[in-house]
C-alpha positions in Angstrom: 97.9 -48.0 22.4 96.5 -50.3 19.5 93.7 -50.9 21.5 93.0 -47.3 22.4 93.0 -46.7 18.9 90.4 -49.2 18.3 88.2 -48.3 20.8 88.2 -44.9 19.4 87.5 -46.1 16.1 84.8 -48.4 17.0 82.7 -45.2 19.0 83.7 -43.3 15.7 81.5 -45.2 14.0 78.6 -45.8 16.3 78.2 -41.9 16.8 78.5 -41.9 12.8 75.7 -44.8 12.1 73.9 -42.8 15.0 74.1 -39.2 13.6 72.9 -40.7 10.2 70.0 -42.9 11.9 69.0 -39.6 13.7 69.5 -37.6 9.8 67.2 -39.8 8.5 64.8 -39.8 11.0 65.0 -36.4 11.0 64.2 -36.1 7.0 61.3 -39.1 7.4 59.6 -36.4 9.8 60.3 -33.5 7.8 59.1 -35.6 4.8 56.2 -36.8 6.7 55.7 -33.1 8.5 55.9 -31.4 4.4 53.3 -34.3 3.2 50.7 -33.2 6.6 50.9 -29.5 4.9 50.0 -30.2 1.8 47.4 -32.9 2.1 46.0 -29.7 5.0 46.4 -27.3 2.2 44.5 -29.2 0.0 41.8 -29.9 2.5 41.6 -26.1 3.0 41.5 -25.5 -0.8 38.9 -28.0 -1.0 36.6 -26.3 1.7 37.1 -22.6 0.0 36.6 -24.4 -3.4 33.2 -25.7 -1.7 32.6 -22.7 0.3 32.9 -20.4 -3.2 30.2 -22.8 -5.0 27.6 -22.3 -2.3 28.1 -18.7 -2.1 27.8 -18.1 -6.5 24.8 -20.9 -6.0 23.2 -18.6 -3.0 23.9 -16.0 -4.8 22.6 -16.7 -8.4 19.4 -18.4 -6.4 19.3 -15.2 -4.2 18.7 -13.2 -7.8 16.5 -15.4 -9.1 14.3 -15.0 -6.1 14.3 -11.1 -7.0 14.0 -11.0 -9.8 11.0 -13.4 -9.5 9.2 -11.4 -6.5 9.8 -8.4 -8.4 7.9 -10.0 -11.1 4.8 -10.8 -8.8 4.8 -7.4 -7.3 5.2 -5.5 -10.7 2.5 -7.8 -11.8 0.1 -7.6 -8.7 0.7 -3.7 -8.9 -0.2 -3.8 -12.2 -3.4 -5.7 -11.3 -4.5 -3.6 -8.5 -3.6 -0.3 -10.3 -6.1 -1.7 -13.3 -8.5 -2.3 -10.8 -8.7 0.9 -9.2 -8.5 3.0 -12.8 -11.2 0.6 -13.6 -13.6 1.6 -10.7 -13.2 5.4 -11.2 -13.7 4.8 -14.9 -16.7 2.7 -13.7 -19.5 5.2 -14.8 -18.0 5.4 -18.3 -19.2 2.1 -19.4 -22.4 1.3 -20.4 -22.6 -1.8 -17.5 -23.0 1.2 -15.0 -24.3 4.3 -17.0 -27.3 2.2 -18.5 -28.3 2.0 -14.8 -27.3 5.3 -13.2 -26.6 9.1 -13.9 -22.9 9.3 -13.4 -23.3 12.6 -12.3 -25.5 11.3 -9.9 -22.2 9.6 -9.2 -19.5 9.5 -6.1 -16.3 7.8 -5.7 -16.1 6.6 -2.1 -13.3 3.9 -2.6 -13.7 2.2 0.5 -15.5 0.5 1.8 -18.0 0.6 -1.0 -16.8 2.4 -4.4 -19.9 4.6 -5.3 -22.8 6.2 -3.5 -25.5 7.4 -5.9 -27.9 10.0 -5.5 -30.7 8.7 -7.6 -31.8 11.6 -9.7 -29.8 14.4 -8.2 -29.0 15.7 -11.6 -32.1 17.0 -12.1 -31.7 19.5 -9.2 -31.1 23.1 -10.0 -31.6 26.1 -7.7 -35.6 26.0 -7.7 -36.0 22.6 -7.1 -37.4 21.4 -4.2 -37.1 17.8 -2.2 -40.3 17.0 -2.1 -40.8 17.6 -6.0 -38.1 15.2 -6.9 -37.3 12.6 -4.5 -33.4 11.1 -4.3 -32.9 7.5 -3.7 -29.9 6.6 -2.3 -27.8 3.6 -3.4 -24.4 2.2 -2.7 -22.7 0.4 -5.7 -19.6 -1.7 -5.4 -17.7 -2.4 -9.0 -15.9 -5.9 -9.4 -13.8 -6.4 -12.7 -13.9 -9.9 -12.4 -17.1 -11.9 -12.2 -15.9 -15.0 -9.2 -15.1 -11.6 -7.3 -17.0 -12.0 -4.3 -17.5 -9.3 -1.5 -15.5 -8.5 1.5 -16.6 -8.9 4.7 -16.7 -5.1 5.3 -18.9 -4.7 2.1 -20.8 -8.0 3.1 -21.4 -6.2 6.3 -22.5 -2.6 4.7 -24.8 -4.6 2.6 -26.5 -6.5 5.2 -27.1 -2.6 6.8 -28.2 -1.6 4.0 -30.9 -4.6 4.0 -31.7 -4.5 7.7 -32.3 -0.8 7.4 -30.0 0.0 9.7 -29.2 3.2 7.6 -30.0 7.3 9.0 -29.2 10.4 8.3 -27.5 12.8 11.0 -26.5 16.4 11.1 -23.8 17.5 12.9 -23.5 21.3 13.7 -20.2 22.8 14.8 -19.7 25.1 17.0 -16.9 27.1 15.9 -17.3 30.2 18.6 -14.5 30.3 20.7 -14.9 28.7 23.9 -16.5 30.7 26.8 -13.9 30.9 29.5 -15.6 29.7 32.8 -15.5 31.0 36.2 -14.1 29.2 39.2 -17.8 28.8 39.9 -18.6 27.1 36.6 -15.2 25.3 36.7 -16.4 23.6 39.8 -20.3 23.1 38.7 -18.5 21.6 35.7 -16.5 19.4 37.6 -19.0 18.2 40.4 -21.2 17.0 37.6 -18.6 15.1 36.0 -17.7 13.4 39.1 -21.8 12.6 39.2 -21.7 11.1 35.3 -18.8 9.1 36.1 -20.2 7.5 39.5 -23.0 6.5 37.9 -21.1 3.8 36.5 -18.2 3.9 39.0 -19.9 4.5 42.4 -15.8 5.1 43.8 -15.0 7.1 41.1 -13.2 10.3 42.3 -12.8 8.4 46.2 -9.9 8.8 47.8 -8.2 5.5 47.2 -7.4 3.8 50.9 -4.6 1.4 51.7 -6.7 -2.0 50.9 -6.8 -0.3 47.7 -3.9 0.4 46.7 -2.5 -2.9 48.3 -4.7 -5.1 46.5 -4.0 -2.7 43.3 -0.3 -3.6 43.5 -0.8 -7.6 44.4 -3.0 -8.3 41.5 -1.0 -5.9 38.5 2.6 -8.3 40.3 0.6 -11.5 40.4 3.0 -13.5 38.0 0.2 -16.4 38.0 -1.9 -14.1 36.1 -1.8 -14.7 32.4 -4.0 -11.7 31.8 -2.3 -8.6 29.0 -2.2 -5.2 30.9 -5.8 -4.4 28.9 -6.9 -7.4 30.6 -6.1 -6.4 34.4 -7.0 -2.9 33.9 -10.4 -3.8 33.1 -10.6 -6.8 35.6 -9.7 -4.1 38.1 -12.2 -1.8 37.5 -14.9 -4.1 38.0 -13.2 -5.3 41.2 -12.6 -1.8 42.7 -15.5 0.1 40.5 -13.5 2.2 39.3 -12.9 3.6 35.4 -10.2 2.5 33.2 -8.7 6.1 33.8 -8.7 6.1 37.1 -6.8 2.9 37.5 -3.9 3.3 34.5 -3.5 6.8 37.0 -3.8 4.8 40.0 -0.9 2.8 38.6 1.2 5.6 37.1 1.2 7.6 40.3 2.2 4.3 42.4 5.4 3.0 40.2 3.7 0.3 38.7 3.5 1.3 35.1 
């Protein structure tokens, strides 16, 4: 009995040393586990901290950038707003009136700012053209003397010198159209068919099966590089046909 009793006491104190082994292993983890969160929590205040200051620094940087392009495009407006008061106002200053009339004087804007009719002024309702002659001369204002010409007004002024410069009159006919009989329907259309085969002999043909096949290999060719402007016209100096009657040529087959 004695050494029942021992026995009992000795495993009553192993399973105690083991239950507080195991307690403090247990509060070691937890411990261990509650230091993990808040080194984590600290990380992930960290990263918002960071995250915050690049956001206010984008921010106040994204501002700044407004503000500034605002500032270039109130000032360029500014600029070109002076500049175009300035070239109405042109014939107001002594620069341009000491030369020409300003009521001999026309705004044109673009691509030249004046056209002057040289003496025009001095035209009343008995005057006539051959009595006082009108020369004609296009003016371009700059505000700023290292201005230099575009290449539009460089090209109107090398016109002008090359004399590549006429006069046209266009006349309008603004009766209403005369509605055509099948006859003259027909006329009408047989001689169109006779302009446009005159650059196009297969204009208006009937297209065949070569055709249409070779039509549909060269617009699927995925070798050829070529934009759709590009093919269209290749094909219609490979079948001789216009540029109309091939983008309907390709409509009417699927292809486009």
């Amino acid at each position: 009995m004695e050494n029942e009793m021992i026995l009992i006491l000795v495993w009553a104190i192993i399973m105690t040393a083991t239950l507080i082994i195991l307690v403090i292993i247990l509060l070691n983890l937890k411990k261990k586990h509650d230091h993990d969160i808040f080194d984590k929590e600290n990380e992930i205040q960290e990263i918002n901290l960071a995250i915050e200051k690049e956001r206010i620094e984008q921010q106040e940087k994204f501002r700044t950038t407004i503000i500034k392009e605002r500032s270039n495009a109130n000032e360029s407006s500014r600029h070109t707003l002076k500049g175009k008061i300035g070239e109405q106002m042109s014939p107001l200053f002594p620069e341009f009136y000491s030369k020409y009339q300003p009521s001999d004087a026309r705004f044109l804007g673009s691509p030249i700012d004046y056209i002057i009719f040289k003496h025009m002024s001095e035209y009343d309702s008995k005057t006539k053209a051959v009595d006082v002659p009108i020369d004609v001369v296009l003016v371009e204002v700059k505000s700023a003397k290292k201005t230099g010409l575009t290449e539009k007004e460089k090209a109107v002024r090398i016109a002008v010198e090359e004399g590549r410069v006429s006069f046209d009159v266009v006349r309008q006919n603004l009766e209403p159209e005369k509605k055509l009989t099948q006859e003259e329907r027909h006329e009408k259309k047989e001689l169109q068919k006779i302009e446009a085969k005159k650059d196009h002999p297969t204009a208006y043909e009937p297209w065949t099966v070569s055709d249409d096949e070779f039509l549909k290999n060269y617009w699927n060719d995925e070798s050829n590089k070529q934009s759709s402007d590009e093919k269209i016209q290749a094909l219609c100096e490979k079948l001789d046909r216009s540029k109309g009657g091939i983008k309907s040529r390709l409509k009417k087959t699927g292809l486009v």
